[in-house]
N, C-alpha and C positions, 0 to 999 in steps of 0.2 A: 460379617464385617461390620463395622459400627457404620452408623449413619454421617456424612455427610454434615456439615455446620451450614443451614441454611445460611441463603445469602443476607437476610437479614441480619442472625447473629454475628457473621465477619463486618459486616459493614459498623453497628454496633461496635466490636470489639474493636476495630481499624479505630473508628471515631474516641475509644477512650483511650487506647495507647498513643495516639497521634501527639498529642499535647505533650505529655514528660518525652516522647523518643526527640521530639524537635527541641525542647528545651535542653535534651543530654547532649544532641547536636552541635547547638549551637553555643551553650555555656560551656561548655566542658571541650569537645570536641573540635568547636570552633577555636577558644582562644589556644588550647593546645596548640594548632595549626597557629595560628599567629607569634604566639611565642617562639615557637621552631622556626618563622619565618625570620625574624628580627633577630636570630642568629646570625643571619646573613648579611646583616648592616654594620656599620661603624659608627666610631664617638669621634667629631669631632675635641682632638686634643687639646685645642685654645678657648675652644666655646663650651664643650661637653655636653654639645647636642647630638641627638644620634641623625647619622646621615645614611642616607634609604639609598645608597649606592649597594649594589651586588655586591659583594665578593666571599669569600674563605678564609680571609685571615683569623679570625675567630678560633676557627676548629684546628688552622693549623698551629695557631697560639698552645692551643688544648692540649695537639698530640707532642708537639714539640718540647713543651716547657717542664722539665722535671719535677718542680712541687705540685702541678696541678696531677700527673698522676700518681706522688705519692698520697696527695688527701685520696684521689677517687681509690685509690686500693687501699687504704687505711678504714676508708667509708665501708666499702664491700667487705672490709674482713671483720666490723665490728657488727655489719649489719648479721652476715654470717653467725660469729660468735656469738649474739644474743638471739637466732633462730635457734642454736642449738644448745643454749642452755636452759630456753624456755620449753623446747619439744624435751629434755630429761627431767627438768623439773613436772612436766603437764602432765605425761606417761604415768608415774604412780600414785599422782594426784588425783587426774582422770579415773583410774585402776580402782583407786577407792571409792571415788566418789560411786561408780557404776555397779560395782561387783562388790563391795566389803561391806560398806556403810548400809542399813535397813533401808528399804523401801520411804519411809515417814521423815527421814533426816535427808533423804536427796535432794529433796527440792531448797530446805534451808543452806545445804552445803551449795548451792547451786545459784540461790540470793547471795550467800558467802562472796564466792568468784565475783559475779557480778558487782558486789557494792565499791569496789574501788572506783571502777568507769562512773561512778555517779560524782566523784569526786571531780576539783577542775586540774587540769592538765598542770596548772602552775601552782597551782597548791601543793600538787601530789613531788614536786620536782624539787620545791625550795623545801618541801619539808625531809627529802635526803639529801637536800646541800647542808642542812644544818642536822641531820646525821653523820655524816661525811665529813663535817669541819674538824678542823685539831681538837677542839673540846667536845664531842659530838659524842651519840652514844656508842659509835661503832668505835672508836679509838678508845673508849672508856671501858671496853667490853674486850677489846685486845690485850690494854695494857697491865693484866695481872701474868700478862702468859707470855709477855716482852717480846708483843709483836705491835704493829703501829696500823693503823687505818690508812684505807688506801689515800684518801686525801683526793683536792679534784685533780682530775686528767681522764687519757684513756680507759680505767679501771673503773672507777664511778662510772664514764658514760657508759658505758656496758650494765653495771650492775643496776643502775636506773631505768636504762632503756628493756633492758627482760622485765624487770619491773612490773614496767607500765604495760607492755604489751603481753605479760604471760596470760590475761585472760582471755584472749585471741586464740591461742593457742590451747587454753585446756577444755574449752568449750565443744569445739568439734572433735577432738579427742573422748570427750567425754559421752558426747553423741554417739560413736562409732561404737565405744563400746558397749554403751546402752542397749545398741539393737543389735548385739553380739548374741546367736541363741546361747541359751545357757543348755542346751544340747549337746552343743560341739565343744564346749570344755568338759563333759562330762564324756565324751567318747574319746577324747585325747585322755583321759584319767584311764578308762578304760581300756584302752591298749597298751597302758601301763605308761606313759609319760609323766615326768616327775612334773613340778614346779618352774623350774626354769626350760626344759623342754614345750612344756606346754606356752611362757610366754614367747618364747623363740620362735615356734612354728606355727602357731595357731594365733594367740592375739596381735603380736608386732606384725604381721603379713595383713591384719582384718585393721588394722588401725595406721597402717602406713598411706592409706590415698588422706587420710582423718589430717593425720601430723603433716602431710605437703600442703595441706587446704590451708591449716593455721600458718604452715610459714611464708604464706605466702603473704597475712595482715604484717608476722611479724616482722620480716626481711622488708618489705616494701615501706612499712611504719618506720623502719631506721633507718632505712636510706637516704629517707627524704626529713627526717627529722633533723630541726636547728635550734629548738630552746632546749632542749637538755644538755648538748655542749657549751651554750653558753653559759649556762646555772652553774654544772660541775664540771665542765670540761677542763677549767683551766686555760692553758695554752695549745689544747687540742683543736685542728683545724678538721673539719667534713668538709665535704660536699656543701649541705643545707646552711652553715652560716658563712660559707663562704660564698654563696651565689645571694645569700640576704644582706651581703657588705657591696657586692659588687650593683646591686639594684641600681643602687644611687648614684656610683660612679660611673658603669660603664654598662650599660642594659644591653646590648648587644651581647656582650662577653659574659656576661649574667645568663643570657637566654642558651648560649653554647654551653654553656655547666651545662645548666639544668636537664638538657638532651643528653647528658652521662647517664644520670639514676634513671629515666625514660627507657631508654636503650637497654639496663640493665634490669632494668622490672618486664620488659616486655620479654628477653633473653629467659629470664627465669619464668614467668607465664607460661611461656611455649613450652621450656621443659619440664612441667609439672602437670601440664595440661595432658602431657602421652602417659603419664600416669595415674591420670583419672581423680586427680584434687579435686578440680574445678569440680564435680560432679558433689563433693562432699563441702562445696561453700553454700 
């Protein structure tokens, strides 16, 4: 049986995790708590000060009022839509980067993925609003084949938001397959599996905890994302700028949003957690 951590190295260890666990505590941890608390308060509507009276009107504003849950189910299904076009796009992209491409070029195709995140979030955002515009090169690139660019709204925010966050997702894909032996595709050839048997049964089961780990940056990253609907969205309402409109007017009813995507990151946590993502973050 291994030894025992004397008591000096936990005491040690205790004193250099103590610092960032109470800093995660109380930055993070704490004002969450506070935010969720000031849900509970109201604005006054003559003053538009917020008043630290108790109550629920808030939440039941929330359940009640039918646009607030068409944006929160409009949020969830874009956020949805751009986890799964990022895990079909990451899957053959990963696939190559791991298994096709030579050993000397993995790591370049690997600075590849990465070089976009070095870029700034609004650089990379305004530079597909003026893809995306009427005269942009995605309408100029349709228009020989008499079809039109999506233009902003809905469709841009999706196509921006996998975008930004596909590197999230082909990363630990990329990983899972990496430490795939090259054994177990050679024993699945050998009992005669073709090509698509083998990604069926053997790789997509070895890289499924790989694909829940990414979507969990990239589900969580859209949920709560609010400048990329405002760049292209158009007249598309989320979640994220509508609790960035409501700051200013009504922080109570601000702080009750934002316990929607909370709720729903933590909801999707729990169930990707029994399937063993977390383990591949």
């Amino acid at each position: 049986m291994p030894a025992a951590p004397a008591p000096g190295s936990r005491l040690r260890l205790t004193a250099l995790l103590a610092p960032p666990l109470l800093w995660l505590t109380l930055a993070y941890l704490g004002s969450l708590a506070v935010l969720l608390l000031s849900a509970f308060w109201a604005t006054d509507s003559f003053t538009s000060d917020v008043v630290h009276t108790w109550n629920t009107d808030n939440f039941h504003e929330l359940l009640t009022t039918p646009v607030y849950r068409t944006i929160a189910l409009r949020t969830l299904s874009i956020a949805a839509a751009v986890t799964v076009i990022d895990a079909l796009l990451a899957l053959p992209m990963a696939f190559f980067m791991a298994r096709v491409a030579g050993r000397r070029w993995r790591r370049p195709l690997v600075v590849a993925v990465l070089t976009p995140l070095w870029a700034g979030y609004l650089v990379k955002a305004y530079a597909w609003r003026v893809m995306l515009g009427e005269d942009g090169i995605v309408a100029a690139a349709l228009a020989p084949f008499g079809l039109h660019g999506p233009g902003y709204g809905t469709t841009a925010v999706v196509i921006v938001l996998a975008y930004l966050w596909l590197p999230y997702m082909i990363l630990p894909v990329y990983a899972a397959l990496e430490r795939l032996p090259e054994r177990t595709l050679e024993a699945s050839a050998d009992l005669g599996a073709g090509a698509w048997r083998t990604l069926r049964s053997v790789v997509l089961p070895a890289v499924r905890p790989a694909v829940l780990a990414g979507s969990v940056f990239t589900f969580s990253l859209s949920l709560g994302d609010y400048l990329t609907v405002q760049i292209v969205g158009g007249k598309t309402q989320l979640l994220g700028n509508v609790i960035a409109a409501q700051v200013t007017l009504d922080l109570p009813m601000a702080a009750a949003l934002s316990a929607v995507p909370v709720v729903l990151i933590v909801c999707y946590l729990a169930a990707v957690r029994r399937a063993g993502a977390l383990d591949s973050l």
